[in-house]
C-alpha positions as CSV (number, residue, x, y, z in Angstrom):
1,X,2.0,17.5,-11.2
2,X,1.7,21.3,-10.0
3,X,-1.6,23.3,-10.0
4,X,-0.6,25.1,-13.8
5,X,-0.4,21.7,-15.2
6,X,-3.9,20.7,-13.5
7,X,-5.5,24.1,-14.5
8,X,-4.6,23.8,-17.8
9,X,-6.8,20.3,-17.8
10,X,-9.5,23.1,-17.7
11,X,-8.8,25.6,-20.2
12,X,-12.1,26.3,-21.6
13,X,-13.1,27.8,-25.4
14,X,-15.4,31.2,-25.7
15,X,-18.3,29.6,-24.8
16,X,-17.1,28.4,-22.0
17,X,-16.9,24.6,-22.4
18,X,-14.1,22.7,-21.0
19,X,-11.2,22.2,-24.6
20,X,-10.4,18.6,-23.1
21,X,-12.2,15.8,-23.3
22,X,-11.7,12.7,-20.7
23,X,-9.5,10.2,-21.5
24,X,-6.8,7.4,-20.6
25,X,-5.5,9.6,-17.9
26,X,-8.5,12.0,-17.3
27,X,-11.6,12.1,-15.5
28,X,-14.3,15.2,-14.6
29,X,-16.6,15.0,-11.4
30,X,-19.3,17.7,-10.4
31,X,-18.5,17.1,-6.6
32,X,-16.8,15.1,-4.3
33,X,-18.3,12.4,-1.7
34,X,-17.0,10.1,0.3
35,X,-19.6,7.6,-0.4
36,X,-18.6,7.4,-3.8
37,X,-15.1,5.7,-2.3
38,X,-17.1,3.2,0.1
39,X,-19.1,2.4,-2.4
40,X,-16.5,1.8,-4.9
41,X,-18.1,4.3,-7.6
42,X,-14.9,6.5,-7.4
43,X,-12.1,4.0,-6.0
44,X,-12.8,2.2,-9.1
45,X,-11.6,4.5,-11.1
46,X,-8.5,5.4,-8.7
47,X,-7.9,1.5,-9.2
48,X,-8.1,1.7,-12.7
49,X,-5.7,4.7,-13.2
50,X,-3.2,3.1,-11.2
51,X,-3.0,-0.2,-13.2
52,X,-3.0,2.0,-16.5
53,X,-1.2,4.7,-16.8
54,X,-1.8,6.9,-13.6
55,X,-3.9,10.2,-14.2
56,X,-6.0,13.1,-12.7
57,X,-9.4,13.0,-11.6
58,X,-10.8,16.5,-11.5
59,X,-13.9,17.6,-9.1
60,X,-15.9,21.1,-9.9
61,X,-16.9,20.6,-13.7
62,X,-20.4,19.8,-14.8
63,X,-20.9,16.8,-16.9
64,X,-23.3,18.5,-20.3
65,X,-22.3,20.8,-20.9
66,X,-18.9,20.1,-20.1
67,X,-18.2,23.3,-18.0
68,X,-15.4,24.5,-14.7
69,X,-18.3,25.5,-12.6
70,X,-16.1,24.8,-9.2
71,X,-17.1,23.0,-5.9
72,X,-20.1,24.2,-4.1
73,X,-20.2,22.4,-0.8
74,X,-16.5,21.8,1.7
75,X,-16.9,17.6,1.2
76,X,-13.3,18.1,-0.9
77,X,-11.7,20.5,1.5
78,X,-13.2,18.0,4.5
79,X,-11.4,15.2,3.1
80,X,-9.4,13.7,5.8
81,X,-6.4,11.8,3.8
82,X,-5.9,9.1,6.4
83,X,-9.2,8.0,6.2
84,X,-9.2,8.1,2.4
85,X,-6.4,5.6,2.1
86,X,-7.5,3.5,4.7
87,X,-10.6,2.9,2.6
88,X,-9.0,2.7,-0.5
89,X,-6.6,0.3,0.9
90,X,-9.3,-1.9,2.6
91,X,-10.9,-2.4,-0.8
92,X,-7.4,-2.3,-3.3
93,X,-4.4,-4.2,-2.6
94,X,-1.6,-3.6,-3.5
95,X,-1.9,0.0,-2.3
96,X,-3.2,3.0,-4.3
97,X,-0.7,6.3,-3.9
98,X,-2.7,9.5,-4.3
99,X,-2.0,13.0,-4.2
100,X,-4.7,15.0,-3.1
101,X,-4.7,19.2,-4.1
102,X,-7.3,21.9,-4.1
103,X,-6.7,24.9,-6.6
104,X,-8.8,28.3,-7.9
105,X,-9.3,29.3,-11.3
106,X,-11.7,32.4,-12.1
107,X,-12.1,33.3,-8.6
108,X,-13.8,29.2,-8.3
109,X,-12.5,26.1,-6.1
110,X,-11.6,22.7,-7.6
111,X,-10.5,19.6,-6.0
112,X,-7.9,16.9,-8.1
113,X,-7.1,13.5,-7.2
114,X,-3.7,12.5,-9.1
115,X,-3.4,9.3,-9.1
116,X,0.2,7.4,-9.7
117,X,0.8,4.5,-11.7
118,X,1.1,1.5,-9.6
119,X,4.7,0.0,-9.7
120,X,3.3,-3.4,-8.4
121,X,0.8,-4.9,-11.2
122,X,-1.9,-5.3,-10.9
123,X,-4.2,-3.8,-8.1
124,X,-6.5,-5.5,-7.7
125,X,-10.0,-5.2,-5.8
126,X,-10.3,-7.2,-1.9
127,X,-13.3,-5.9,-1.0
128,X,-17.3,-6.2,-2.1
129,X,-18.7,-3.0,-3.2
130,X,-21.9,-1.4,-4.6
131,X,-19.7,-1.3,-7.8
132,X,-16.8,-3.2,-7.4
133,X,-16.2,-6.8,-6.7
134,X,-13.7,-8.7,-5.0
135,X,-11.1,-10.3,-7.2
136,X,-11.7,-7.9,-10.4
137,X,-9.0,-5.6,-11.6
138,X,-10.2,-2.3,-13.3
139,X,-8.4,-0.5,-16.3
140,X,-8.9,2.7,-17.5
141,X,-10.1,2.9,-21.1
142,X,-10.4,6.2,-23.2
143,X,-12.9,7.8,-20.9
144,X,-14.4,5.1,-18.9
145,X,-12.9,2.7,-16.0
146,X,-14.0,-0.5,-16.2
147,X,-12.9,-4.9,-15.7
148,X,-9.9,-5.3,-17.5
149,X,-10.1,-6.9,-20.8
150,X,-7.8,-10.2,-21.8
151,X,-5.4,-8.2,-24.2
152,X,-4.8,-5.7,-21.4
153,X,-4.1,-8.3,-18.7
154,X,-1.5,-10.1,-20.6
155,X,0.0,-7.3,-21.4
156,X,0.5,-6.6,-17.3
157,X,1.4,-9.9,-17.0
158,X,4.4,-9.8,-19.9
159,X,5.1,-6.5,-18.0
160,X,5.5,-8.2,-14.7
161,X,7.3,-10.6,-16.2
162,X,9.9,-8.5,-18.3
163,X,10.1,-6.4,-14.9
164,X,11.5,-9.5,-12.7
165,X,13.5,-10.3,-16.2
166,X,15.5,-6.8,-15.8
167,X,15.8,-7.6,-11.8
168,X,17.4,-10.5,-12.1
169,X,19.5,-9.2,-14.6
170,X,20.3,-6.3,-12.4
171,X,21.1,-8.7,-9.5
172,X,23.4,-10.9,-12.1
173,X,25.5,-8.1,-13.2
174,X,26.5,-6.5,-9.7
175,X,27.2,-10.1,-9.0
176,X,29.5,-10.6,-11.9
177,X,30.9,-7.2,-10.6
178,X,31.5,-7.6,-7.1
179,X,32.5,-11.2,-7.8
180,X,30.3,-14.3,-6.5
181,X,33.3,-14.9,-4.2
182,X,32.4,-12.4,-2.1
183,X,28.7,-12.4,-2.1
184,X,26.4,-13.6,0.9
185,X,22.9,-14.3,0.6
186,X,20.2,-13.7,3.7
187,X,17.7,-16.0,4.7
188,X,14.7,-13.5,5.7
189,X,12.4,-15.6,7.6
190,X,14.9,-17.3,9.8
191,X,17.7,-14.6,10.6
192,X,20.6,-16.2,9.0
193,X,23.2,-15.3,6.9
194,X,25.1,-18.1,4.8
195,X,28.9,-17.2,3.3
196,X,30.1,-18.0,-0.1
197,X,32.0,-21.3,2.4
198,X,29.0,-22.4,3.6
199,X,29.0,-21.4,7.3
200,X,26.3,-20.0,8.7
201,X,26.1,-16.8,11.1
202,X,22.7,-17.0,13.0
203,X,21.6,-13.3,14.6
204,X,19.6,-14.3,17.3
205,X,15.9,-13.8,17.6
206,X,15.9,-11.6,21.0
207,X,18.4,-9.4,19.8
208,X,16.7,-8.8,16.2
209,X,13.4,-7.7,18.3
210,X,15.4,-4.7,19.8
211,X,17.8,-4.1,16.3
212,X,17.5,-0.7,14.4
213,X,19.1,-2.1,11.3
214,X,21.1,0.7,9.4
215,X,20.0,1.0,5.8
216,X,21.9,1.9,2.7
217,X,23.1,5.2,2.6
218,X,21.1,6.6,5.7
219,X,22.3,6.6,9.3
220,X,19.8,6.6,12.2
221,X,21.7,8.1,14.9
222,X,21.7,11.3,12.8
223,X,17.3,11.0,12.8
224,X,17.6,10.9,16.4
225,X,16.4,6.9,16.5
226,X,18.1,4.5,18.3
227,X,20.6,2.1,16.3
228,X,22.8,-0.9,17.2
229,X,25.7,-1.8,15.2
230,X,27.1,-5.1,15.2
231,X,30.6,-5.2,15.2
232,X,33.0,-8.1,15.1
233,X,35.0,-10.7,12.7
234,X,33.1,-13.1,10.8
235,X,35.1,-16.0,9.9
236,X,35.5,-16.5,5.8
237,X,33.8,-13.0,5.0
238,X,37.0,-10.9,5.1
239,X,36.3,-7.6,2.5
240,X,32.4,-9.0,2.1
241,X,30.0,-5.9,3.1
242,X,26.9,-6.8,4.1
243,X,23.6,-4.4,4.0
244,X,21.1,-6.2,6.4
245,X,17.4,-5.0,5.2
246,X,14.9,-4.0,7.1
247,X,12.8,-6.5,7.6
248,X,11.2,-9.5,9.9
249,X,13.7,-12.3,10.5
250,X,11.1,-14.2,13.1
251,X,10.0,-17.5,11.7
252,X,7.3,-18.4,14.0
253,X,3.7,-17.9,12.9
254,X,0.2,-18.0,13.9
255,X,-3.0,-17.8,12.3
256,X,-5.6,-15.6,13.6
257,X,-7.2,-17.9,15.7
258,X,-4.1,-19.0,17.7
259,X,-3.6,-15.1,18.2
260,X,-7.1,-14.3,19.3
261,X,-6.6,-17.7,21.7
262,X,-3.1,-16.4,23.3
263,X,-4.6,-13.4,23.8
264,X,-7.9,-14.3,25.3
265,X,-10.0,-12.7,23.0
266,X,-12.1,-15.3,21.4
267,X,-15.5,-15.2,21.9
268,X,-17.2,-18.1,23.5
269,X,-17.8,-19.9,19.7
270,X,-14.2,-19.5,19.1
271,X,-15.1,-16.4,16.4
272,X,-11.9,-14.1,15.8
273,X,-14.1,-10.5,15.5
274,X,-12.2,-9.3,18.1
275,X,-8.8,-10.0,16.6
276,X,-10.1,-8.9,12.9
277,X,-11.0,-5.5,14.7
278,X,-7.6,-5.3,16.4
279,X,-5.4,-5.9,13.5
280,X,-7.5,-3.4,11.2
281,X,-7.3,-1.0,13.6
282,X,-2.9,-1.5,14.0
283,X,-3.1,-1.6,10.2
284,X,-0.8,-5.1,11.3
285,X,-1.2,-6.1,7.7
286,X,0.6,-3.0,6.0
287,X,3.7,-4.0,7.9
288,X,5.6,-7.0,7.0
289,X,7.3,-7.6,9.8
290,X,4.3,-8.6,11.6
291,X,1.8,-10.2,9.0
292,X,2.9,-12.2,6.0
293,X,0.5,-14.0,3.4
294,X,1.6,-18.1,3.1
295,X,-0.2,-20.8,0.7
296,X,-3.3,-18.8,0.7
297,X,-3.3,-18.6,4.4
298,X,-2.9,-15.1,6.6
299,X,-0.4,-15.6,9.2
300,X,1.0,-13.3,12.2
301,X,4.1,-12.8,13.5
302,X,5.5,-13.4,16.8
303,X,6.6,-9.9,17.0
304,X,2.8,-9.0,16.1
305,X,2.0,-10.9,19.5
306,X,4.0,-9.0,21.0
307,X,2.9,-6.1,19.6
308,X,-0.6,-6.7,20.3
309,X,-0.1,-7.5,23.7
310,X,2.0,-4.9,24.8
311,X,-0.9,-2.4,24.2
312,X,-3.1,-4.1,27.5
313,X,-6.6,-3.4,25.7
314,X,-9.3,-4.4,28.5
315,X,-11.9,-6.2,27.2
316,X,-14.3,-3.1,27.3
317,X,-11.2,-1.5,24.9
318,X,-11.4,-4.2,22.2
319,X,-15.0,-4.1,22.2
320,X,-15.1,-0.4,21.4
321,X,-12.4,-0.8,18.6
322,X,-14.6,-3.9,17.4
323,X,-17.5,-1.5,17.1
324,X,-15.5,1.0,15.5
325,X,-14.2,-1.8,13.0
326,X,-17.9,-2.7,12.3
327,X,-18.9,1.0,11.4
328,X,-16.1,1.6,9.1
329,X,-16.9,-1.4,7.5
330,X,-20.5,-0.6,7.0
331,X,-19.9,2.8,5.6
C-alpha cells in the first residue's frame, strides 16, 4: 500500500473530522508506544488483522472527535523494526509480517502499521500478556479486535482445509504431467532420496552440514555464496530432475535439557535458563533446520549443537545474554 492510499484513510470533511470510520481492515491510534506491544494492547490487534483480512493501523488521529491531529512525540519514528518483530513474534506464532511507514499530510506526521493477511491460519497467541492470553486467537470485527468467535474459526479451519485440498491437487496434477514414472520423493529428516524402483540414494550427513543446496530458479554462485553441486549417475533415475530443498536432513534430536547438559550449562538443579536465554537470543526457533516441534515436545538439532557450540560463550557471556533474556521478557 503506498502513502496516497494511506492518506486517503484520512481525508477529513469541513469540519475537520476524519470521513472514515474504523472497520474490518482499519484502526486509529492517538500515538504510538511500545508498551502497548509488550503488553499485548496493540499486538492484539496486529494478530487479529492478520487472521482476518490484513489492514492498516493508523497512529496521529484523536479518538472524539475523530480528527488527523499527527504524532507529537518521536516513539513512532524511534521504532526499531527488529525489536518490533521479535516481540511480536515472541507473543504470536506463526509470524506476523508488517510494514512499517511514516507519512505527512497538512504539514503533520503520521505513523501506519500495515498489516498482511497471514497465509498460515491461524496466528495464534504464545505468550501471557496484560491483554492477551496464551492459546487465544484474535479476529478483527467491524471496528474492534477481539477472541475469535466459533462461526469465524470454522470458517479458518474449512479454509485450511480447502487450502491443503488445492495443494494436493496441485501436487496430483504435475504428477500426472511429469508422469509418476519419473517422480522421486525426499525423505526430509533422514537425507534420503527413494526412486520410483525403490533404491535408495543416502546423502551423507557430514557432507549435508557443509551443502549450499541450489534452489529453483536461483543460482548461488552468482550471490557470491558458496555452492556445491553434486554431480554423478544415479542408477534407475535416468531423465528424473531432482530440486533438493533447503532444508534440515539431520535426524538426530535433543531436548533442551540434553543441549544445556552437552554444553555444560545447566545450573546446579539441572534448570535450562541458560539454554532458554541462548536459543532466544540465536532466534534458533525461527530456523527449521535447527529446531523442530515433535508430539508436543520442542526438540533441537544436531546442527543447532553445533551451532551453539561453535560460538564459545564463557560462562560470564551466557550469563549476560540470560540477563538480557530476562529484561526483554519483563518488558
Amino acid at each position: 500500500m503506498n502513502e496516497d492510499l494511506i492518506r486517503d484513510l484520512i481525508k477529513t470533511d469541513e469540519n475537520g473530522r476524519i470521513l472514515r470510520r474504523e472497520s474490518k481492515t482499519l484502526e486509529f491510534k492517538e500515538s504510538f508506544n511500545m508498551n502497548a506491544i509488550k503488553n499485548g494492547d496493540l499486538s492484539k490487534s496486529i494478530a487479529a488483522f492478520a487472521n482476518t483480512r490484513g489492514g492498516v493501523i493508523i497512529f496521529g488521529v484523536t479518538d472524539s472527535p475523530r480528527k488527523a491531529k499527527g504524532l507529537t512525540n518521536t516513539n513512532f519514528d524511534d521504532i526499531q523494526e527488529e525489536r518490533l518483530t521479535e516481540c511480536l513474534n515472541n507473543q504470536f506464532a506463526p509470524e506476523l509480517l508488517i510494514e512499517v511507514k511514516t507519512f505527512d499530510l497538512d504539514g503533520k506526521r503520521f505513523g501506519a502499521f500495515i498489516v498482511k493477511e497471514s497465509t498460515n491460519k491461524p496466528v495464534i497467541c504464545t505468550q501471557n500478556g496484560s491483554k492477551i492470553k496464551e492459546g487465544e486467537i484474535y479476529y478483527r470485527y467491524s471496528g474492534r479486535s477481539e477472541k475469535i468467535k466459533h462461526a469465524e474459526l470454522l470458517a479458518i479451519l474449512d479454509e485450511v482445509r480447502e487450502n491443503e485440498r488445492k495443494k494436493w491437487m496441485e501436487h496430483i496434477q504435475k504428477i500426472a504431467q511429469i508422469g509418476p514414472q519419473n517422480i522421486a520423493l525426499i525423505d526430509v529428516y533422514r537425507g534420503n532420496l527413494l526412486n520410483p524402483q525403490n533404491k535408495e540414494v543416502i546423502l551423507d550427513k557430514s557432507l549435508l552440514k557443509e551443502i549450499k543446496f541450489i534452489q529453483e530458479g536461483r543460482f548461488v554462485e552468482k550471490e557470491g555464496a558458496p555452492a556445491l553441486k553434486l554431480l554423478g549417475h544415479i542408477e534407475g533415475m535416468e531423465g528424473i530432475q531432482t530440486i533438493i530443498p533447503d532444508i534440515n536432513l539431520d535426524d538426530d534430536f535433543y531436548t533442551t535439557k540434553e543441549i544445556g547438559a552437552k554444553l555444560g550449562i545447566l545450573s546446579d538443579k539441572g534448570s535450562t535458563n541458560y539454554v532458554t536465554a541462548l536459543i532466544w537470543h540465536y532466534k534458533i526457533q525461527d530456523n527449521p533446520k535447527y529446531y523442530q516441534h515433535k508430539h508436543h515436545q520442542k526438540l533441537y538439532s544436531k546442527l543447532c549443537l553445533d551451532f551453539l557450540q561453535s560460538k564459545e560463550h564463557s560462562m560470564e557471556e551466557i550469563k549476560a545474554i540470560h540477563k538480557d533474556y530476562q529484561k526483554r521478557n519483563k518488558g
